[in-house]
NUVO-446443 format. One record per residue (C-alpha): x, y, z; chain; residue number from 0. Coordinates in Angstrom, 3 decimals, padded with zeros to 6 digits. Last residue first. Layout:
R        x        y        z mol seq
R        X        Y        Z   A NUM
...
END
This chain:
R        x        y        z mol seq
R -029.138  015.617 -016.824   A 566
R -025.450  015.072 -017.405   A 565
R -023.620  017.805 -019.739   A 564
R -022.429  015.356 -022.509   A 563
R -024.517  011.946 -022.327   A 562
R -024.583  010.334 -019.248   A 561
R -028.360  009.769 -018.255   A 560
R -029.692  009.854 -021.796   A 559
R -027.056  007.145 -023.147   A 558
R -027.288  005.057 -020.160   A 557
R -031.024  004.975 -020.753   A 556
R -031.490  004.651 -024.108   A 555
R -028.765  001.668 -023.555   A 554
R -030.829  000.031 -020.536   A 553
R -033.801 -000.223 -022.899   A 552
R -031.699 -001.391 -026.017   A 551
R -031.124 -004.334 -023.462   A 550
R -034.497 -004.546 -021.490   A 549
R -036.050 -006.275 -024.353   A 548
R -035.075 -009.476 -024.053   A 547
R -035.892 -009.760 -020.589   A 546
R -035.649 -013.828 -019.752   A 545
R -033.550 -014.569 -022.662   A 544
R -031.196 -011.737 -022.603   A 543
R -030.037 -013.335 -018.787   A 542
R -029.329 -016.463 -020.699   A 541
R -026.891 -014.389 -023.391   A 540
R -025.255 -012.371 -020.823   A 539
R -026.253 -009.085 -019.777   A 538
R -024.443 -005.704 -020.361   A 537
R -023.369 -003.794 -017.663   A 536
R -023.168 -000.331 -017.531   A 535
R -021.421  003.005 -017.291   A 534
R -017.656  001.314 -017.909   A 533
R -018.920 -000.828 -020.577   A 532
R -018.937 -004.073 -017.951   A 531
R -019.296 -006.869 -020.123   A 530
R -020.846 -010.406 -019.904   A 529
R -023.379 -010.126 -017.263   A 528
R -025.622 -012.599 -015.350   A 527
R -023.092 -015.627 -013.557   A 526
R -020.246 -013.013 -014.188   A 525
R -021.431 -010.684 -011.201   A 524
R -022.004 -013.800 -008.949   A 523
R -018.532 -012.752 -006.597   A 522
R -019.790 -009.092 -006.890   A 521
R -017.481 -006.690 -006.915   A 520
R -019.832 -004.088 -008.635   A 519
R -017.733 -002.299 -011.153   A 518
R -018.344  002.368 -010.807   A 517
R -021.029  004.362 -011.948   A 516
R -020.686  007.599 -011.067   A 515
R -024.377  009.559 -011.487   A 514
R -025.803  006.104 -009.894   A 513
R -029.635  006.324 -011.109   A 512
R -032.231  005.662 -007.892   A 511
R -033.787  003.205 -005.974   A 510
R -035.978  003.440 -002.975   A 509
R -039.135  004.045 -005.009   A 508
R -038.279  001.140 -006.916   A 507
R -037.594 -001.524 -003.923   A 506
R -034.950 -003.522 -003.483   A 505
R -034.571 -006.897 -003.333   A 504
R -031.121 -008.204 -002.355   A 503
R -027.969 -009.929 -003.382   A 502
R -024.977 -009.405 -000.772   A 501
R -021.251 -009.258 -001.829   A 500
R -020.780 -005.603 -000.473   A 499
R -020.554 -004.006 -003.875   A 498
R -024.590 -005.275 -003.910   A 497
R -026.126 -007.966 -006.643   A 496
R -030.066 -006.611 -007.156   A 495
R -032.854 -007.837 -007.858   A 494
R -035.583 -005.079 -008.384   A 493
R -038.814 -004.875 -007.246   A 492
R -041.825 -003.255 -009.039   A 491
R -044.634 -001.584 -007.276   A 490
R -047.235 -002.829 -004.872   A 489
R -045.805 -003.893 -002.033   A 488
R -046.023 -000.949 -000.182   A 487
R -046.339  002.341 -002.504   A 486
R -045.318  004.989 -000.087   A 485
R -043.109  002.396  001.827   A 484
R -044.341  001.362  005.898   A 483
R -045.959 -001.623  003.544   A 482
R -042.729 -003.350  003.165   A 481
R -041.514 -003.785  006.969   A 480
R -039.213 -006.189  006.077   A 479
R -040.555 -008.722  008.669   A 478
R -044.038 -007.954  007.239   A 477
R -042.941 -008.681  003.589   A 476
R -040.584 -011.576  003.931   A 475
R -043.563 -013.226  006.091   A 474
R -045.954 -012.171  003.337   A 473
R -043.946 -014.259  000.711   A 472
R -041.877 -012.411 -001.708   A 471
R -043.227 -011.533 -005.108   A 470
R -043.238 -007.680 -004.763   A 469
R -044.748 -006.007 -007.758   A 468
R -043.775 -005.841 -012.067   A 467
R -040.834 -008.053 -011.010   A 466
R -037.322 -007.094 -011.814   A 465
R -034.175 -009.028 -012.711   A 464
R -030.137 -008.755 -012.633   A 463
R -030.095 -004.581 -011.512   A 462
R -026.567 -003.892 -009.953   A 461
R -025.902 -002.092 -007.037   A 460
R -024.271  000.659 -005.019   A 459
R -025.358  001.145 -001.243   A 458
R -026.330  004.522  000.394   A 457
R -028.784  002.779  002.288   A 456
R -032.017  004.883  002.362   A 455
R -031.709  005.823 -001.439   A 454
R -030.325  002.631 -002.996   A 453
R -027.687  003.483 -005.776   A 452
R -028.157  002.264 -009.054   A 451
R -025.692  000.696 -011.482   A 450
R -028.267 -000.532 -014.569   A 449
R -027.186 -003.824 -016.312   A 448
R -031.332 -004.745 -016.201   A 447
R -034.136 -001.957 -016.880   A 446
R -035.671  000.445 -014.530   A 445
R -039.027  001.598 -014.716   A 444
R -041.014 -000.609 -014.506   A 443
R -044.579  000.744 -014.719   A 442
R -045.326 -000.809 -017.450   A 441
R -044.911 -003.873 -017.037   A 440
R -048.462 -005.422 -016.477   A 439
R -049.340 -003.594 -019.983   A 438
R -046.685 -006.081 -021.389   A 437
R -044.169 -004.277 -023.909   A 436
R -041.515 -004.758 -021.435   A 435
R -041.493 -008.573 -022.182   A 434
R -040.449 -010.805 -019.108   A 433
R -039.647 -014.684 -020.204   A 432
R -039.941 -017.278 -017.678   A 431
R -036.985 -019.868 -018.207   A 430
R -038.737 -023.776 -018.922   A 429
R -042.025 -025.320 -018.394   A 428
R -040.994 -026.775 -015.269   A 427
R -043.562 -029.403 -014.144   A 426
R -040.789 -031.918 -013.848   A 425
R -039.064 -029.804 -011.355   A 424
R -042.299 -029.707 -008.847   A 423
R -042.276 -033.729 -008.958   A 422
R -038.850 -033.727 -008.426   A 421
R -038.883 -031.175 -005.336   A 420
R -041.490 -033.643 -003.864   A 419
R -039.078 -035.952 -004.162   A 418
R -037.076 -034.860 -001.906   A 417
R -039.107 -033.806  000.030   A 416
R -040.217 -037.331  000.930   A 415
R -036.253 -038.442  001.161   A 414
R -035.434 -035.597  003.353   A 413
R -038.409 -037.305  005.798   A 412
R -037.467 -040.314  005.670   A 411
R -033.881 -039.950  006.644   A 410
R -034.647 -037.726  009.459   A 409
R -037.345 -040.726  010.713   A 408
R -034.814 -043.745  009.536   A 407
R -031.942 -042.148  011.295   A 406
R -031.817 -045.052  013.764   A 405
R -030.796 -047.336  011.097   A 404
R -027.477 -046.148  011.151   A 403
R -024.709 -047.203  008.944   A 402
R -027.140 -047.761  006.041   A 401
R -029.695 -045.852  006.507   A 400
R -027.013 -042.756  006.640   A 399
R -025.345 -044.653  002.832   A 398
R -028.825 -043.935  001.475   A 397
R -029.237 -040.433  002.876   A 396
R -025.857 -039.728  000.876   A 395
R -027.169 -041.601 -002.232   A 394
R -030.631 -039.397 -002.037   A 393
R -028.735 -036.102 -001.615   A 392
R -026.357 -036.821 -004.216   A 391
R -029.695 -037.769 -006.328   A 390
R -031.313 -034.593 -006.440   A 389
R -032.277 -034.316 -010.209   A 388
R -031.744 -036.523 -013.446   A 387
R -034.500 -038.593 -012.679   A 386
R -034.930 -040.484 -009.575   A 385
R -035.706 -044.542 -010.593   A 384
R -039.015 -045.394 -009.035   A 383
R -040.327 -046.731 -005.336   A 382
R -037.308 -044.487 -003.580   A 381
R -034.881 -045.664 -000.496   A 380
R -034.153 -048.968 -000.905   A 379
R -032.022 -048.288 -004.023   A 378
R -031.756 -044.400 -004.810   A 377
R -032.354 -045.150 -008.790   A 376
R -029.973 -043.016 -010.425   A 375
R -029.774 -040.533 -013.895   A 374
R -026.775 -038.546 -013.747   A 373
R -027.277 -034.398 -013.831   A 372
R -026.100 -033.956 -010.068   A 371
R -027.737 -031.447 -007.672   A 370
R -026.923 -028.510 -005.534   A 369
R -030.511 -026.902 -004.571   A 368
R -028.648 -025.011 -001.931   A 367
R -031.119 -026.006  001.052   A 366
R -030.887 -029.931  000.058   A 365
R -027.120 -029.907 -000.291   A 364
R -026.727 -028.516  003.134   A 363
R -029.407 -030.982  004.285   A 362
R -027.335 -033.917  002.820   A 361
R -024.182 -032.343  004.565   A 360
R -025.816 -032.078  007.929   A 359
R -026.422 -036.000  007.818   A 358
R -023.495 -036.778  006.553   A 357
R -022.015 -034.759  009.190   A 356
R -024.134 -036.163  011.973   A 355
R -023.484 -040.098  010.773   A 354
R -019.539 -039.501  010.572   A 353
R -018.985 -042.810  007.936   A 352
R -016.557 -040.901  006.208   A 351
R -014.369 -039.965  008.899   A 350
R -011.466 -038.306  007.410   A 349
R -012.938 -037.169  004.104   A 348
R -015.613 -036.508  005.854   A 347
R -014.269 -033.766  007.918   A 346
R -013.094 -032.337  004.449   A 345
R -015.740 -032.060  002.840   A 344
R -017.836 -030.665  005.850   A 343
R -014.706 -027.944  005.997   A 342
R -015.665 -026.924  002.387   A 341
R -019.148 -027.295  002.159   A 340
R -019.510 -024.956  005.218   A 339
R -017.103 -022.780  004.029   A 338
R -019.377 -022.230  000.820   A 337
R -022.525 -021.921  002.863   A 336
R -020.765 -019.296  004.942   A 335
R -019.458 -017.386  001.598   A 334
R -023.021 -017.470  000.360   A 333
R -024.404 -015.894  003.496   A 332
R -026.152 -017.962  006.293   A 331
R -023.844 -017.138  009.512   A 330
R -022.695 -019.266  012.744   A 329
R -022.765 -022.446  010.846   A 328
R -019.928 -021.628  008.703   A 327
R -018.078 -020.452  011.218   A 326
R -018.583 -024.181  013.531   A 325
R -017.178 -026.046  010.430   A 324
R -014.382 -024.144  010.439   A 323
R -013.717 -024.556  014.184   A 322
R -014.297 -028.386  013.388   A 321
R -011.874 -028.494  010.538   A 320
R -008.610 -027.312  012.710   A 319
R -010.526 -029.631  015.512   A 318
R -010.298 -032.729  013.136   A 317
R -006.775 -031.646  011.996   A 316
R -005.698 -031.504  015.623   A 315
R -006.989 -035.592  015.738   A 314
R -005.187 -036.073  012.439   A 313
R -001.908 -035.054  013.832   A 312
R -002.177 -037.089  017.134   A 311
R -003.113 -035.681  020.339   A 310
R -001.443 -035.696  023.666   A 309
R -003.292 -035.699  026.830   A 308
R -004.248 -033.534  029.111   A 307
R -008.189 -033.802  027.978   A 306
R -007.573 -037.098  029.219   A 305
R -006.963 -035.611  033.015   A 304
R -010.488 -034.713  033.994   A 303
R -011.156 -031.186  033.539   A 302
R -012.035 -028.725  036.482   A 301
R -013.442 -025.260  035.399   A 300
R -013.016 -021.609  034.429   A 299
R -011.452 -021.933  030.650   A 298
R -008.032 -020.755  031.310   A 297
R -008.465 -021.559  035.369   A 296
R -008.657 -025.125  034.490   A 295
R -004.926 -024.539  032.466   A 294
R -003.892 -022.610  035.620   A 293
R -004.222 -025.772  037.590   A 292
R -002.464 -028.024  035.476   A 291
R  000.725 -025.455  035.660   A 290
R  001.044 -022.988  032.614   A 289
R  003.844 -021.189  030.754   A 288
R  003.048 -018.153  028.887   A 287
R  004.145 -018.581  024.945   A 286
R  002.303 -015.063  024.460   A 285
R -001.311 -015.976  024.961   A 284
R -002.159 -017.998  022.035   A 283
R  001.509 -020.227  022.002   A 282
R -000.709 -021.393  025.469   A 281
R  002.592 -023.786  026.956   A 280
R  001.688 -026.518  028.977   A 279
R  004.432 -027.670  031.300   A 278
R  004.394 -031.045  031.690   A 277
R  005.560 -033.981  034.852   A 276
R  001.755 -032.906  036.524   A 275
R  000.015 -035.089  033.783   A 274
R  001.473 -038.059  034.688   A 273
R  001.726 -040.354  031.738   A 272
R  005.485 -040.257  030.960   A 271
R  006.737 -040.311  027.696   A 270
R  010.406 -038.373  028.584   A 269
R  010.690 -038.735  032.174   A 268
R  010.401 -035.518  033.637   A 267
R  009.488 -031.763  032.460   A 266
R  007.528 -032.859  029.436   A 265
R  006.275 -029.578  027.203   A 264
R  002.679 -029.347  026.334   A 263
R  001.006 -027.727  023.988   A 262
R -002.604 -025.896  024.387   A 261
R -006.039 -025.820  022.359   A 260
R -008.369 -023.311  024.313   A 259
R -012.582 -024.429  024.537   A 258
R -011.231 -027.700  025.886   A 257
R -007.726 -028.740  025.389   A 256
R -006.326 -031.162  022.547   A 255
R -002.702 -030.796  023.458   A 254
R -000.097 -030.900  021.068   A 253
R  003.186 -031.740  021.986   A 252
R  006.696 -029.787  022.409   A 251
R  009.701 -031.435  021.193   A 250
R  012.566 -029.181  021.602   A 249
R  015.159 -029.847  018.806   A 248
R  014.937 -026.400  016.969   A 247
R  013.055 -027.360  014.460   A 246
R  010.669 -029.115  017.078   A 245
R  010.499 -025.655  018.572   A 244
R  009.786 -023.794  015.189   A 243
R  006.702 -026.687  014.189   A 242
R  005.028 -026.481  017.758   A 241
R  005.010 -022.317  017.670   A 240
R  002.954 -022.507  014.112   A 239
R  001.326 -025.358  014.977   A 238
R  000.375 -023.956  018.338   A 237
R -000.726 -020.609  016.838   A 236
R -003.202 -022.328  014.741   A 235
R -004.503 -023.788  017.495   A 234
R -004.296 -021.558  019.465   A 233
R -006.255 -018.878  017.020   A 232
R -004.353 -016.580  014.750   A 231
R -002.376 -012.984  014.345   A 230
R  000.885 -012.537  012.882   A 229
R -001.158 -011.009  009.666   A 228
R  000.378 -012.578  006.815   A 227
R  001.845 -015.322  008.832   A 226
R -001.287 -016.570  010.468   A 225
R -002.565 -015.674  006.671   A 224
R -000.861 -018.574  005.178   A 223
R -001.621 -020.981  008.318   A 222
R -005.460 -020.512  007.462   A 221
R -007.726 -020.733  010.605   A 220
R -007.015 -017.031  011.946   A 219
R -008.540 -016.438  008.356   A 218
R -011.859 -017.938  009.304   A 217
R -012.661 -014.880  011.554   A 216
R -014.485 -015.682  014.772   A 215
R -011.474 -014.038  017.196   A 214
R -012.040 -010.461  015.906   A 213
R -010.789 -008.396  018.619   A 212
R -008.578 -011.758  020.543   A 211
R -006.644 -012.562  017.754   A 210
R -003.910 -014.147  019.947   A 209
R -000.426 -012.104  019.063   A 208
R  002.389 -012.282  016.834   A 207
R  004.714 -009.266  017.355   A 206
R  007.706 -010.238  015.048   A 205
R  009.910 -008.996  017.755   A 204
R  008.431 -009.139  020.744   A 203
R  005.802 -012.408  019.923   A 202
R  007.477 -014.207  017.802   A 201
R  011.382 -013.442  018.148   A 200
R  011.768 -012.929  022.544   A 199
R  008.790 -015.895  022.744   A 198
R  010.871 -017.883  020.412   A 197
R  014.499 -017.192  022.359   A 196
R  012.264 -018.051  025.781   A 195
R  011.442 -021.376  024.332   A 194
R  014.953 -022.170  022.983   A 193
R  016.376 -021.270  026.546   A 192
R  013.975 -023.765  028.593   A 191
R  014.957 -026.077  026.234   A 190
R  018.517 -025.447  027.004   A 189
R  017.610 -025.480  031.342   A 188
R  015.587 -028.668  030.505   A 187
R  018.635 -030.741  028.908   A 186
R  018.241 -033.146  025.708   A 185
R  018.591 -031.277  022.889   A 184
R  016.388 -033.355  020.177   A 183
R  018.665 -034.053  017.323   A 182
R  017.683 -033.526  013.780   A 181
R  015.811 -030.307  014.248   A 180
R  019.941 -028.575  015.343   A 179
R  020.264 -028.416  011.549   A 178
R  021.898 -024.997  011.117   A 177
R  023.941 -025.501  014.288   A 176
R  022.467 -022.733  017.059   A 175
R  020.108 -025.554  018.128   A 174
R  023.398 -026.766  020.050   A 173
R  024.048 -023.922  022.565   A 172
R  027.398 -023.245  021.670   A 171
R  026.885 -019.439  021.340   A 170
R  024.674 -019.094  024.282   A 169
R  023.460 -015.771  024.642   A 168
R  024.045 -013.682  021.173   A 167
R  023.315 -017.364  019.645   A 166
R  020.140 -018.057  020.652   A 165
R  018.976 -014.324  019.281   A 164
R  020.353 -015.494  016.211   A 163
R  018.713 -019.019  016.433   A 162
R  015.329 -017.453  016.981   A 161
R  015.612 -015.361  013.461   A 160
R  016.771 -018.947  011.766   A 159
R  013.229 -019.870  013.104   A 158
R  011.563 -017.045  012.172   A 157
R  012.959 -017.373  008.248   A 156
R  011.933 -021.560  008.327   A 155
R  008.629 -020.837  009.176   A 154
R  008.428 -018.298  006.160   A 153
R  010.536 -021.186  003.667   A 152
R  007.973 -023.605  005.270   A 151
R  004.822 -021.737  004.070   A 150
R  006.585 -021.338  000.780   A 149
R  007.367 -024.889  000.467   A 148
R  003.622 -025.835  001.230   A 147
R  001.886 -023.931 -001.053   A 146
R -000.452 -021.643 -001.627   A 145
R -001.312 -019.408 -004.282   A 144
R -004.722 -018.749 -003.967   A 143
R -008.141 -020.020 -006.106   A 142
R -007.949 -023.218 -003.476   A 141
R -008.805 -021.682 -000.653   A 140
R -010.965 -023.634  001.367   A 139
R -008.354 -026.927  000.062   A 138
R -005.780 -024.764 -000.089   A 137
R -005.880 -023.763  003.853   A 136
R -006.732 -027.655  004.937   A 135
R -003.406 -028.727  003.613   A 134
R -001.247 -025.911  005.160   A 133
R -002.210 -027.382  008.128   A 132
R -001.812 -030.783  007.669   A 131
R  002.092 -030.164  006.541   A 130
R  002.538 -027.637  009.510   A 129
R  001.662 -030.442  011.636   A 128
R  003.674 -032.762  009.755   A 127
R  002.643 -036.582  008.953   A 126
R  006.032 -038.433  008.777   A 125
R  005.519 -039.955  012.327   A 124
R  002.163 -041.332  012.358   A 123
R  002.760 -043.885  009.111   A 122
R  001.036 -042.325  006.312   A 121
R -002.386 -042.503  005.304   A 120
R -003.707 -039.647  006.639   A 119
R -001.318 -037.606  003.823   A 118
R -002.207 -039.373  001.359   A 117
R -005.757 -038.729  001.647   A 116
R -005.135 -035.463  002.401   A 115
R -003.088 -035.312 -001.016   A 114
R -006.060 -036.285 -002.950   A 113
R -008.289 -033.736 -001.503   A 112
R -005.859 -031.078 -002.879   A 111
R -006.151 -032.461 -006.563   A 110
R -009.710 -032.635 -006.095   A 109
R -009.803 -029.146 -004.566   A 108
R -007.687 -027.896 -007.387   A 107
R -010.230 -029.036 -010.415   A 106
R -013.557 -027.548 -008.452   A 105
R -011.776 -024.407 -007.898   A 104
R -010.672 -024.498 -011.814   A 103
R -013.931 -025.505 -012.807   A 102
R -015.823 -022.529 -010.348   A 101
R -013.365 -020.096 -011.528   A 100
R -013.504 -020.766 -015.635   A  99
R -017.705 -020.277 -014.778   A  98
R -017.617 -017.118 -013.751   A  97
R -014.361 -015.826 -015.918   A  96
R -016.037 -016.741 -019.089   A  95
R -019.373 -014.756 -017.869   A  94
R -017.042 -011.762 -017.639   A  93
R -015.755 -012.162 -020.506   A  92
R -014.990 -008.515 -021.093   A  91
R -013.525 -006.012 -018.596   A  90
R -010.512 -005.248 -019.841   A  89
R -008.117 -008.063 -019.488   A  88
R -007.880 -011.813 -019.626   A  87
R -006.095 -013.344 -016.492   A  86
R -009.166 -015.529 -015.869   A  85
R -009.204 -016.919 -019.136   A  84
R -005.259 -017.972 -019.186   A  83
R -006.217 -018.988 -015.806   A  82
R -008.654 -021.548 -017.232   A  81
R -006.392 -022.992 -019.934   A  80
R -003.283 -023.269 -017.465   A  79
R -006.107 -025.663 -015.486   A  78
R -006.712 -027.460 -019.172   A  77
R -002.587 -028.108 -019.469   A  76
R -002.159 -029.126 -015.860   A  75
R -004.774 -031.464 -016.217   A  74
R -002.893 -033.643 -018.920   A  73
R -005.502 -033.982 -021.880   A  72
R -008.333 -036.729 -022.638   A  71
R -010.668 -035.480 -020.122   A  70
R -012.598 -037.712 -018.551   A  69
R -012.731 -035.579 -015.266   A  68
R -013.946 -032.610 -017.051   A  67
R -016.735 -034.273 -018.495   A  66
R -018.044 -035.147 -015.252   A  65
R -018.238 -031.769 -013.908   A  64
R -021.841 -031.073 -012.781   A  63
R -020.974 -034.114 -010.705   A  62
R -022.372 -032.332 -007.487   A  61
R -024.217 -029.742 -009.168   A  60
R -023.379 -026.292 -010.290   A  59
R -026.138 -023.984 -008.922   A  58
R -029.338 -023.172 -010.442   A  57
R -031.036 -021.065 -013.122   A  56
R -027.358 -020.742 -015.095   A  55
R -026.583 -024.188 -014.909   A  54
R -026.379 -025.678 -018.646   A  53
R -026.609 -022.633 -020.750   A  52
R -024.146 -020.555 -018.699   A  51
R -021.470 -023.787 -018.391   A  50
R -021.499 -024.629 -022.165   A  49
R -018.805 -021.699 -022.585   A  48
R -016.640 -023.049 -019.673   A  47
R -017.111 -026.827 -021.550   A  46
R -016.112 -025.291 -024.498   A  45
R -013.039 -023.003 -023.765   A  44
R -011.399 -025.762 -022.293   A  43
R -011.828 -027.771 -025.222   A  42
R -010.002 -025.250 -027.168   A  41
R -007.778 -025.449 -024.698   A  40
R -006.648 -028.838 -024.359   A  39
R -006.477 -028.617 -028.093   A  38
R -003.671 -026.543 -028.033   A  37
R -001.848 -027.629 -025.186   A  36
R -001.880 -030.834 -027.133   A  35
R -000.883 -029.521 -030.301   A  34
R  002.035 -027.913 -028.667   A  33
R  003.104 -030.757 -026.896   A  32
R  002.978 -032.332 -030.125   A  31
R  005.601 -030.066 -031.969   A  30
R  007.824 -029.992 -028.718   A  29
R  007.965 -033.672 -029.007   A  28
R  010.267 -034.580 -026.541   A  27
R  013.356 -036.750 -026.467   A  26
R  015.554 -034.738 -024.350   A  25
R  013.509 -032.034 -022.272   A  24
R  013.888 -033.224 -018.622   A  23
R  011.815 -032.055 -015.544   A  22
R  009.265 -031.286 -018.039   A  21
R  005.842 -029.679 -015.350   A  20
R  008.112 -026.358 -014.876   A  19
R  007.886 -025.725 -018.469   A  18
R  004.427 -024.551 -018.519   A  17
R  004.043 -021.115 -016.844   A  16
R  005.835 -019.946 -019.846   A  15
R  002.369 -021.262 -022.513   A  14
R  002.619 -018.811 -025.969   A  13
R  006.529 -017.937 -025.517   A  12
R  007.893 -021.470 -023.990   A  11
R  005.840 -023.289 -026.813   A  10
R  007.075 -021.274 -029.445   A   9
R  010.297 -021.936 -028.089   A   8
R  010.375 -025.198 -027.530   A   7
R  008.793 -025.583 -031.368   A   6
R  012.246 -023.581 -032.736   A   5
R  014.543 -025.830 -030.243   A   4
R  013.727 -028.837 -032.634   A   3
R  012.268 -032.274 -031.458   A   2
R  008.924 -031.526 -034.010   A   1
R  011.702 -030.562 -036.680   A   0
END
């Protein structure tokens, strides 16, 4: 019977992680909910196996996921789909796993984007600090298992951990009671106690400290790993030492300071405006309590008094996002450019008509070659429709015009090259195709899949492409000092993903065969190979296409190199 316990079961057995979505099982249709999870994945496993074909030359595009957003199955059921492929073992789908991470980062952050919205729209008073904060951390890491109960249940630990030391020396000190939060305790001298109980518990105990060795590190930004690694920033430190007080009935406030974010702690008439009726309390050095005039001597110079002021939630979430912003500028490596997007997603998503970071985000887009597949006509801004290239960069330079005419010269300008870059793409003959057997080729003599070590470096790699000589611009080449080689320039080069993260272009007289070949950790390791064989890789089907001889080529090889009693 489809309503049956047998079809639960089977269901509960195949799909566990599951049963936490039916808050009530009377009346269901096991039978169908098994269909459905069924079919949810077997489309699933489609649109991840389309993925290769469709964006392997460039990167996933803005609305490169369209189809998953009409699916006709409950989300829940395609994202337990995905991790089903991530979990798989061996080493074996490795271009499955690729592309099922992207979706299912893609699929969370709209689902975490959604709440932010919700959250900013609440009234003032029910928007938590902590709440915002944990927030922003799954949305830049949405592949990890974070949540905002969890995060609370730690908080909640330290604080219980500050009521014991509370109660050794003041037993009826009223943030002892289990629930003290609720009522704000009213007297300076027991505030003053709660604040040295947390300083006793965070910072002697638990030993949380400013991370002042390594103090440009985007984890000090993520509340999870504040707690992880009882190290942060002050701001993330103040939510963290805000959200215990105000559990505790003190109500400290947050301060959006200059170059150090403080809190502040009102020593007079509750809501007053003079600045010199606070304590401000810097939760990054130690809890240590701080007059006006120490604040200006915190960051070496005189402030006026706004910057005293207190902040609202959304206002510490713009400089949470703002330092993150600021990291991903400070580097250009994939997992900058990916922070970048991140944190610029998310400052827009509270001001959305931010001129600077649309603009920044339209030139971001521009650099990474991240376009949409629709076909648009940029209206106003283009004499013909755009084709199915480049036109999230057009519609976000569109709405700039719009809300600032100013920007007509920047806007111009992206718009020119732009197009340009659709002229050039509609010349594109298709994949270039590298046969060994071409006399240009012969002197390559590596093949793709290959682990090599470089010779100078020590570094392991993986071959993903070679050229029969250096292709790279003669800038590339002087600043890399190319010609100080034996053979210059002119010799193949090999493209290469590094155990370090890093793709580069190596040289062939600097590479050698890696007698232990070992898994590159590559993040883009699944975006070119399907299988690791535990000597080699072996390359996915639109890799084949552009050496398709370099396969039984990289086999010879393997097979000469590590055959019994290793040449």
């Amino acid at each position: 019977q489809p309503r049956g316990k047998v079809w639960r079961e089977r269901f509960r057995l195949r799909w566990p992680s599951l049963l936490k979505y039916y808050s009530h099982t009377d009346g269901i249709s096991w039978l169908e909910e098994y269909k459905a999870r069924h079919n949810a994945g077997l489309e699933a496993q489609r649109i991840v196996a389309s993925f290769s074909k469709r964006f392997f030359s460039e990167h996933v595009p803005c609305d490169g996921f369209s189809d998953i957003e009409t699916l006709g199955c409950p989300s829940h059921f395609f994202e337990d789909e995905l991790m089903c492929i991530l979990n798989m073992e061996g080493r074996k789908g490795l271009t499955w796993k690729y592309y099922a991470k992207k979706i299912l980062y893609f699929l969370r952050q709209q689902n975490i984007l959604k709440n932010l919205k919700e959250y900013l729209q609440r009234p003032t008073e029910r928007q938590s600090f902590l709440e915002g904060a944990v927030l922003i951390d799954q949305y830049c890491n949405p592949l990890s298992d974070i949540c905002l109960k969890s995060v609370q249940a730690q908080v909640d630990d330290i604080t219980d951990k500050v009521r014991k030391v509370l109660r050794t020396k003041n037993p009826r000190h009223p943030s002892v009671a289990s629930k003290a939060g609720e009522v704000l305790v009213p007297e300076v001298e027991l505030q003053r106690q709660v604040l040295d109980a947390m300083n006793c518990v965070l910072y002697e105990q638990l030993k949380y400290k400013g991370n002042e060795l390594d103090y440009y590190n985007s984890l000090n930004s993520y509340i999870h790993q504040v707690l992880i690694r009882r190290t942060g920033i002050p701001i993330s430190l103040s939510v963290l030492y805000l959200t215990i007080a105000r559990q505790l009935g003190v109500k400290l406030e947050p301060v959006n300071f200059p170059s150090h974010f403080l809190l502040r702690w009102c020593q007079g008439k509750e809501g007053s405006t003079d600045i010199f009726d606070y304590t401000y309390i810097d939760a990054f050095g130690k809890g240590k309590q701080l007059t006006v005039k120490e604040c200006e001597y915190l960051i070496g110079h005189h402030v006026t008094e706004e910057f005293y002021g207190v902040v609202t939630s959304k206002e510490v979430l713009q400089r949470m996002v703002g330092n993150l912003l600021n990291l991903g500028k400070r580097e250009s490596t994939d997992q900058s450019y990916q922070l970048l997007r991140d944190s610029l997603d998310l400052y827009l998503a509270m001001y959305p008509d931010n001129v600077q970071h649309l603009m920044l985000q339209a030139r971001l887009y521009f650099h990474l070659g991240i376009w949409p597949e629709k076909c648009c006509a940029a209206a106003g801004l283009c004499p013909e429709p755009v084709p199915a290239v480049f036109w999230k960069v057009l519609d976000i330079l569109q709405h700039i015009q719009a809300l600032d005419p100013s920007q007509h010269g920047a806007v111009g300008y992206l718009v020119q090259h732009t197009l340009e870059h659709i002229e050039r793409r509609k010349e594109e003959l298709g994949p270039e195709v590298k046969h060994r057997s071409d006399e240009k080729h012969k002197e390559v003599c590596f093949s793709i899949g290959l682990i090599m070590k470089h010779k100078r470096y020590g570094y392991n790699c993986v071959i993903y492409g070679w050229d029969p000589a250096c292709m790279m611009g003669h800038e590339w080449i002087r600043n890399m000092n190319v010609h100080s080689l034996p053979h210059g320039p002119h010799q193949p080069f090999y493209n290469v993903l590094v155990e370090d993260g890093s793709c580069r272009y190596a040289a062939q007289e600097n590479l050698e065969y890696n007698s232990e070949p070992r898994e590159i950790p590559h993040p883009d390791i699944g975006r070119y190979f399907s299988e690791f064989t535990g000597l080699h890789y072996l390359a996915n089907t639109e890799l084949e296409i552009r050496y398709p001889e370099d396969l039984e080529l990289t086999r010879a090889t393997v097979q000469k190199i590590y055959s019994s009693g290793k040449e």
